[in-house]
VMD Tcl script that draws the C-alpha trace (Angstrom):
set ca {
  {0.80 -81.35 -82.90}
  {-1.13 -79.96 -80.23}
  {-3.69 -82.69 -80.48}
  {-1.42 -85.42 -80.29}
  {0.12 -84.05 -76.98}
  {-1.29 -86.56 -73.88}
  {-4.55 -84.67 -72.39}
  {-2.37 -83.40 -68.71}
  {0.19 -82.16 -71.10}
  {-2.38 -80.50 -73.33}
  {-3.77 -79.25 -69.90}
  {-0.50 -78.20 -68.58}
  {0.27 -75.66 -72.02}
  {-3.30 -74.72 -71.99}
  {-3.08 -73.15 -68.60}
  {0.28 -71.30 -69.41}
  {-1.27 -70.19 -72.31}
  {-4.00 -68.65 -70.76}
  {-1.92 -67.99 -67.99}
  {0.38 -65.78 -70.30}
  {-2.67 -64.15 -71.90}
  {-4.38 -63.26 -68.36}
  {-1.17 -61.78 -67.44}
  {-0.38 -59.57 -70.56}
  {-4.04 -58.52 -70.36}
  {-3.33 -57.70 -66.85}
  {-0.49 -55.41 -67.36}
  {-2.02 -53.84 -70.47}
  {-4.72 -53.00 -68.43}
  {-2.71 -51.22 -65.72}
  {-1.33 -49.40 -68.79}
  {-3.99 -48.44 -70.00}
  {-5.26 -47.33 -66.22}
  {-2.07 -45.20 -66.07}
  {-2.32 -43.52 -69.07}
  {-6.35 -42.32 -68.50}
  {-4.92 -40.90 -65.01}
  {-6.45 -38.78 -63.97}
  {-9.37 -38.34 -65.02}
  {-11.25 -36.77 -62.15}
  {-10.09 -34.35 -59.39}
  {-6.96 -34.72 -57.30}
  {-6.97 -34.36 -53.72}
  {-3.94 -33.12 -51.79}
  {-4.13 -33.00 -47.55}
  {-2.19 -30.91 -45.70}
  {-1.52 -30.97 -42.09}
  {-1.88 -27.19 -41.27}
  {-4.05 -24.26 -41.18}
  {-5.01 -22.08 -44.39}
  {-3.11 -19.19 -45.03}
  {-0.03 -19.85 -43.42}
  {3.50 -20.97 -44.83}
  {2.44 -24.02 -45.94}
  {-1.03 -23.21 -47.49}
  {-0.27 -20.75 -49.40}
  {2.84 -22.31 -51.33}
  {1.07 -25.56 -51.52}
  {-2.21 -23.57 -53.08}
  {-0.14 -22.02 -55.77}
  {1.68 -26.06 -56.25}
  {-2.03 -27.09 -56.80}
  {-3.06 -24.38 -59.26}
  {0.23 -25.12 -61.67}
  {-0.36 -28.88 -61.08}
  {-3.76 -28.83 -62.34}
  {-2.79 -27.08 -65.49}
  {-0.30 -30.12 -65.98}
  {-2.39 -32.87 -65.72}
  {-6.01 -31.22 -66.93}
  {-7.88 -32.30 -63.48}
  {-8.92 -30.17 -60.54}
  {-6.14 -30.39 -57.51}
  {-7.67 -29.47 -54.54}
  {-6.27 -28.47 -51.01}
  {-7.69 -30.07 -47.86}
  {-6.35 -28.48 -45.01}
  {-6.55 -31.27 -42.09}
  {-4.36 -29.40 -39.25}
  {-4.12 -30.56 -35.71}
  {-1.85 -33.51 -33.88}
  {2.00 -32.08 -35.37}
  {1.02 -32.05 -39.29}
  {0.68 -36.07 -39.06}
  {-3.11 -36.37 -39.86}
  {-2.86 -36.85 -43.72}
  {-0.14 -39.34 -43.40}
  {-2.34 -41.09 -41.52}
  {-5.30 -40.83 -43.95}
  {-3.30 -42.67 -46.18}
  {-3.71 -45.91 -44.71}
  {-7.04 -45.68 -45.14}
  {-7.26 -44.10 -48.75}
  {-7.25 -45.87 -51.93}
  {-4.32 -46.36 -53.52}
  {-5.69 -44.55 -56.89}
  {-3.29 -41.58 -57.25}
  {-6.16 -39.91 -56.76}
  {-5.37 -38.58 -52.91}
  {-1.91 -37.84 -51.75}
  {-1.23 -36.55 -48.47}
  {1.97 -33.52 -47.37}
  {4.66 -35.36 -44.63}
  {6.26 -33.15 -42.58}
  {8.99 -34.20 -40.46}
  {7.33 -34.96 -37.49}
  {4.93 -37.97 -39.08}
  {8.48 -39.86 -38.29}
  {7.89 -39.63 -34.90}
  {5.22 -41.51 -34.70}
  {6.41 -44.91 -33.73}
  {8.85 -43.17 -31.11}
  {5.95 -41.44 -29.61}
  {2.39 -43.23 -29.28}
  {1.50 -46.26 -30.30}
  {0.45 -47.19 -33.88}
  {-0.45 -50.05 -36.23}
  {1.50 -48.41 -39.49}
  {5.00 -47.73 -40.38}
  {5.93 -44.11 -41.83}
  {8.95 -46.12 -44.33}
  {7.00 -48.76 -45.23}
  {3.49 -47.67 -45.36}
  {3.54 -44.99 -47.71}
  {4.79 -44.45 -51.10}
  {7.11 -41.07 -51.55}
  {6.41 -39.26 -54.67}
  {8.41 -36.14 -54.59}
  {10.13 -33.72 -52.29}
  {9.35 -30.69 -52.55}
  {10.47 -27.90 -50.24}
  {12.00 -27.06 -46.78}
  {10.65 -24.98 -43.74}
  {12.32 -21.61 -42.78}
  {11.81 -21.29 -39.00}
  {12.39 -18.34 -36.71}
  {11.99 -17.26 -32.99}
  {10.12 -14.40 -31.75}
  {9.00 -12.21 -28.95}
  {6.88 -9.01 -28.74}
  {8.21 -5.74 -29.40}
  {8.59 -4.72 -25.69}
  {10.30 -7.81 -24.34}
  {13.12 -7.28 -22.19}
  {14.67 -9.79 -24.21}
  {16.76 -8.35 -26.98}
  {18.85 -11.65 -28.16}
  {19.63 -15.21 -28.04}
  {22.21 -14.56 -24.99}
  {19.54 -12.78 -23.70}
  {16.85 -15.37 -24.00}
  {18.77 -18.40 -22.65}
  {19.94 -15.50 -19.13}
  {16.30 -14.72 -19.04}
  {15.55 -18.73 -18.61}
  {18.30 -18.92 -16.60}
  {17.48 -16.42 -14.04}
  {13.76 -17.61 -14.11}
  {13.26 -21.10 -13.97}
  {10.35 -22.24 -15.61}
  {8.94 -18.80 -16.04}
  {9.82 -18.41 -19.79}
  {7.06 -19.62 -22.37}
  {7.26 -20.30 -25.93}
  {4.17 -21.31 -28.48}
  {4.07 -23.55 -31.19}
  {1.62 -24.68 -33.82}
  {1.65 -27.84 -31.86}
  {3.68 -30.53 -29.33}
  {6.13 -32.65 -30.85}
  {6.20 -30.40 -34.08}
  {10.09 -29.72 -35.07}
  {9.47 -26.43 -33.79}
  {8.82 -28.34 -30.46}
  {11.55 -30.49 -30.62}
  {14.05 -27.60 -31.65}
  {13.32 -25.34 -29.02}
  {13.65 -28.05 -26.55}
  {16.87 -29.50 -27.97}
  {18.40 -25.30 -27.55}
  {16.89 -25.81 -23.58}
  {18.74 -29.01 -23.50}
  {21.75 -27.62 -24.29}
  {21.89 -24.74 -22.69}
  {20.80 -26.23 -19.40}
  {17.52 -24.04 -19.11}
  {13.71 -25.30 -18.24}
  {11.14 -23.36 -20.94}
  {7.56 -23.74 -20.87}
  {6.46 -24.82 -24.02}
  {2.32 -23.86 -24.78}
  {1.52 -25.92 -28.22}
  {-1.90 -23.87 -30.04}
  {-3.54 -25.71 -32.77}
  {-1.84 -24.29 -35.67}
  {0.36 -21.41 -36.65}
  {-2.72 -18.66 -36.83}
  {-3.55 -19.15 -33.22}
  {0.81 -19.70 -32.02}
  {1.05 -15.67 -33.88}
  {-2.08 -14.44 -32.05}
  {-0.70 -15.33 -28.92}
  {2.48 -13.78 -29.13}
  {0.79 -10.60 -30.84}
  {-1.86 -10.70 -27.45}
  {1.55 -11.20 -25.33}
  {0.04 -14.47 -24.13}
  {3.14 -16.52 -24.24}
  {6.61 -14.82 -23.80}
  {7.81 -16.14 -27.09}
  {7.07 -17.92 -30.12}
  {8.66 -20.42 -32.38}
  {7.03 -21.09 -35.92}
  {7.59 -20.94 -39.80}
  {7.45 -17.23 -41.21}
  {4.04 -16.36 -40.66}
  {5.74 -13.88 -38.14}
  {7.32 -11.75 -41.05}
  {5.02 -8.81 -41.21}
  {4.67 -8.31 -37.48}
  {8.17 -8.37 -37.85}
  {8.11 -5.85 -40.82}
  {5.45 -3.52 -38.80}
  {7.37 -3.89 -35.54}
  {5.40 -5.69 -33.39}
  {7.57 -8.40 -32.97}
  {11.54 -8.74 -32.51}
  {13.34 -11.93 -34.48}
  {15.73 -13.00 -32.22}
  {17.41 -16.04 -34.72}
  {16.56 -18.05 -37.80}
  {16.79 -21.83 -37.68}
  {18.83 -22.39 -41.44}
  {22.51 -23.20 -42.26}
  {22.62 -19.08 -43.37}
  {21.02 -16.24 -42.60}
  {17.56 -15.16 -43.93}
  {17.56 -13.43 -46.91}
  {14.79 -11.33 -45.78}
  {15.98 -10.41 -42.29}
  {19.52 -10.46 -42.57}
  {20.07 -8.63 -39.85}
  {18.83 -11.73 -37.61}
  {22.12 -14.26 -36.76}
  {21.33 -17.92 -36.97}
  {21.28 -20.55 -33.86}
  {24.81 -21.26 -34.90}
  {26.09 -18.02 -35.01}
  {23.93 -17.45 -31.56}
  {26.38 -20.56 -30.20}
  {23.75 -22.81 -30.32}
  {24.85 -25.67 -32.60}
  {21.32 -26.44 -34.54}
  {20.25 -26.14 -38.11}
  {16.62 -26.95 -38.92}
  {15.01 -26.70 -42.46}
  {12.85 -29.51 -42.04}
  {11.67 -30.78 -45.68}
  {8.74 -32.23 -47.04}
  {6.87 -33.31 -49.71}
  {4.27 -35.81 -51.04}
  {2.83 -39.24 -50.81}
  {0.43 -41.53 -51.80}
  {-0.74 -45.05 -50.12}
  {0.82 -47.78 -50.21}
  {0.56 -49.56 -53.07}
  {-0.20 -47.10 -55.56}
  {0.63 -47.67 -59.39}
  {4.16 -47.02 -59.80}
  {3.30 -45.46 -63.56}
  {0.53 -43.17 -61.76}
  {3.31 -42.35 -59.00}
  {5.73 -41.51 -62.26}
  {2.83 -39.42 -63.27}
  {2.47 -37.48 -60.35}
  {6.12 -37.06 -59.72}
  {6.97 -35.82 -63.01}
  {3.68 -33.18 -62.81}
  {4.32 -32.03 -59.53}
  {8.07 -31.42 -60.58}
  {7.25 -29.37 -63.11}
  {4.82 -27.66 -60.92}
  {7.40 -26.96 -58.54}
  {9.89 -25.42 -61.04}
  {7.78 -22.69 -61.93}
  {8.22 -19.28 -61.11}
  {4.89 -18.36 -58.98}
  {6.12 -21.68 -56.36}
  {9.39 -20.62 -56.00}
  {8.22 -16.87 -55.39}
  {5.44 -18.29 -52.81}
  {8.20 -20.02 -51.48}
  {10.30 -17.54 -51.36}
  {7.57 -14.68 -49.58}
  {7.64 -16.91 -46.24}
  {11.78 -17.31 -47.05}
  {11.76 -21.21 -48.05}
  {14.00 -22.54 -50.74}
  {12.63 -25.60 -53.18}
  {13.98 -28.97 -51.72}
  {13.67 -31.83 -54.80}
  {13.99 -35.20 -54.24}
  {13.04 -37.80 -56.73}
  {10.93 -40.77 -55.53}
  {13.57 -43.06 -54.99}
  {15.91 -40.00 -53.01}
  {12.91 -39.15 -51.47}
  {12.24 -42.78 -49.99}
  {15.38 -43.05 -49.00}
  {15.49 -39.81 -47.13}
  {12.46 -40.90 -45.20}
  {14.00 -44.33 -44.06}
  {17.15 -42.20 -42.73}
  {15.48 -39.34 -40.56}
  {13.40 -42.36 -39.54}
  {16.53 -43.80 -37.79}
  {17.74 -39.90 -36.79}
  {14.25 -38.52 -35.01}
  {14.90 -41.94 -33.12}
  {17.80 -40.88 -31.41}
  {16.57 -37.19 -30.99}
  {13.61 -38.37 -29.14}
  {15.89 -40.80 -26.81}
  {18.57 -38.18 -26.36}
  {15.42 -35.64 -24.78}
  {13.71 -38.73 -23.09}
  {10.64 -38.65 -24.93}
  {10.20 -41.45 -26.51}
  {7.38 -43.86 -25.24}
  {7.54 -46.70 -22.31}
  {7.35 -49.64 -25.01}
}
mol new
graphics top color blue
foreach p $ca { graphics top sphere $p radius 0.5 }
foreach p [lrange $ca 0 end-1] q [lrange $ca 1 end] { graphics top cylinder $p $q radius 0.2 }
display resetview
């Protein structure tokens, strides 16, 4: 029958037949890609220093993960510039499954803030969500300032005289502490370190006045040499209890700040599947949530597709933070 066919025709069912062939052998190939992943080391960055609150949970992540999918997952700590530079990576890394990258909150800045050739929705793929900041302010034992009341009077009766460290500008930290000046109608003087090792020392040294930063402050809390004037979460911290929130303070803020994981654009949604479902697991055991728990974060899971969609929606919020303080850039 085939034979008989006029030769375009013949030409015409040829190509769909090979066409239909190429195409099954293409997706049996990216099959059979997904199910050999991986099959060599993992590679996670981070955007902060070692040892701090999000090292240490996110070296513990790596250990479980590893056991999970029977490769290596190794911890790159790339800190500087807000947490951002591994998001940024990704445009440049291959999208193998092979190197995924931690996005904190302020990577959706971005766009609002300097000038750059990628988009934070578009431009990455989310994998998972996996956890949310606790955050705390701080000054040394010996500070005259004994509250949040006392804080915001202090600023008030010295203009421009009251400093605060952070592991970096336009870090939520940042942001937060400048959004409580905002609102309370005070001028603070914010000095951004490189990360949160250096933002501790210089409280400890009594270089800056005060310090804002993730719970890396908890045993100079412990051994006294610093006083927690308020947590950042909806509730009070179930390790320093004694501490009121910025709500219960009067200041109308909650901060938790999540985060999680990503890949490049363009990644293998059956290796992303991979990786979500390993990292989940990973997440769900009881060494992370302990590590979580020692710098008082809770787990925050969001599947891929809530995770996406949670990015595209603080993409749209930061927007209007960063208007509302004047600080996004002159386009």
């Amino acid at each position: 029958m085939f034979s008989r066919m006029p030769t375009a025709v013949r030409w015409s069912v040829a190509a769909g037949v090979i066409g239909a062939s190429t195409l099954a052998a293409g997706v049996a190939q990216a099959a059979s890609a997904a199910d050999g992943f991986p099959n060599r080391p993992i590679h996670i960055q981070i955007g902060f220093t070692p040892g701090g609150s999000t090292d240490v949970p996110f070296r513990v992540l790596a250990e479980n993960a590893a056991k999970i999918l029977g490769q290596p997952v190794i911890i790159e700590n790339k800190p500087g510039a807000g947490g951002v530079l591994p998001a940024q990576a990704m445009q440049n890394a291959k999208p193998d499954g092979y190197t995924l990258a931690q996005v904190p909150l302020p990577v959706f800045r971005l766009p609002y803030t300097q000038k750059i050739n990628w988009d934070p929705v578009e431009d990455l793929t989310y994998v998972i969500g996996l956890a949310g900041y606790s955050f705390g302010l701080v000054v040394p034992a010996n500070s005259p300032i004994k509250d949040m009341n006392g804080y915001i009077e202090y600023a008030r009766q010295n203009p421009g005289k009251l400093t605060y460290g952070t592991p970096g500008p336009l870090t939520t930290l940042h942001l937060t502490m400048e959004q409580i000046a905002a609102n309370a109608g005070i001028e603070l003087v914010h000095v951004p370190y490189k990360g949160n090792a250096e933002n501790l020392q210089a409280v400890v040294g009594n270089h800056v006045m005060s310090v804002a930063d993730t719970p890396g402050w908890a045993p100079f809390v412990e051994d006294g040499r610093l006083r927690l004037l308020s947590t950042w979460g909806a509730e009070r911290s179930k390790k320093f209890p004694d501490a009121p929130t910025l709500k219960e303070s009067g200041i109308d803020l909650v901060q938790t700040s999540p985060f999680g994981l990503v890949v490049p654009k363009g990644t293998d949604p059956a290796v992303v599947k991979k990786l979500h479902d390993a990292f989940k697991q990973a997440m769900e055991m009881d060494n992370y949530v302990k590590s979580l728990d020692n710098f008082d974060m809770q787990p925050y899971y969001m599947s891929s597709e809530d995770y996406s969609k949670w990015a595209a929606d603080t993409f749209k919020t930061e927007s209007a933070v960063l208007e509302r303080l004047g600080m996004q850039r002159q386009k």
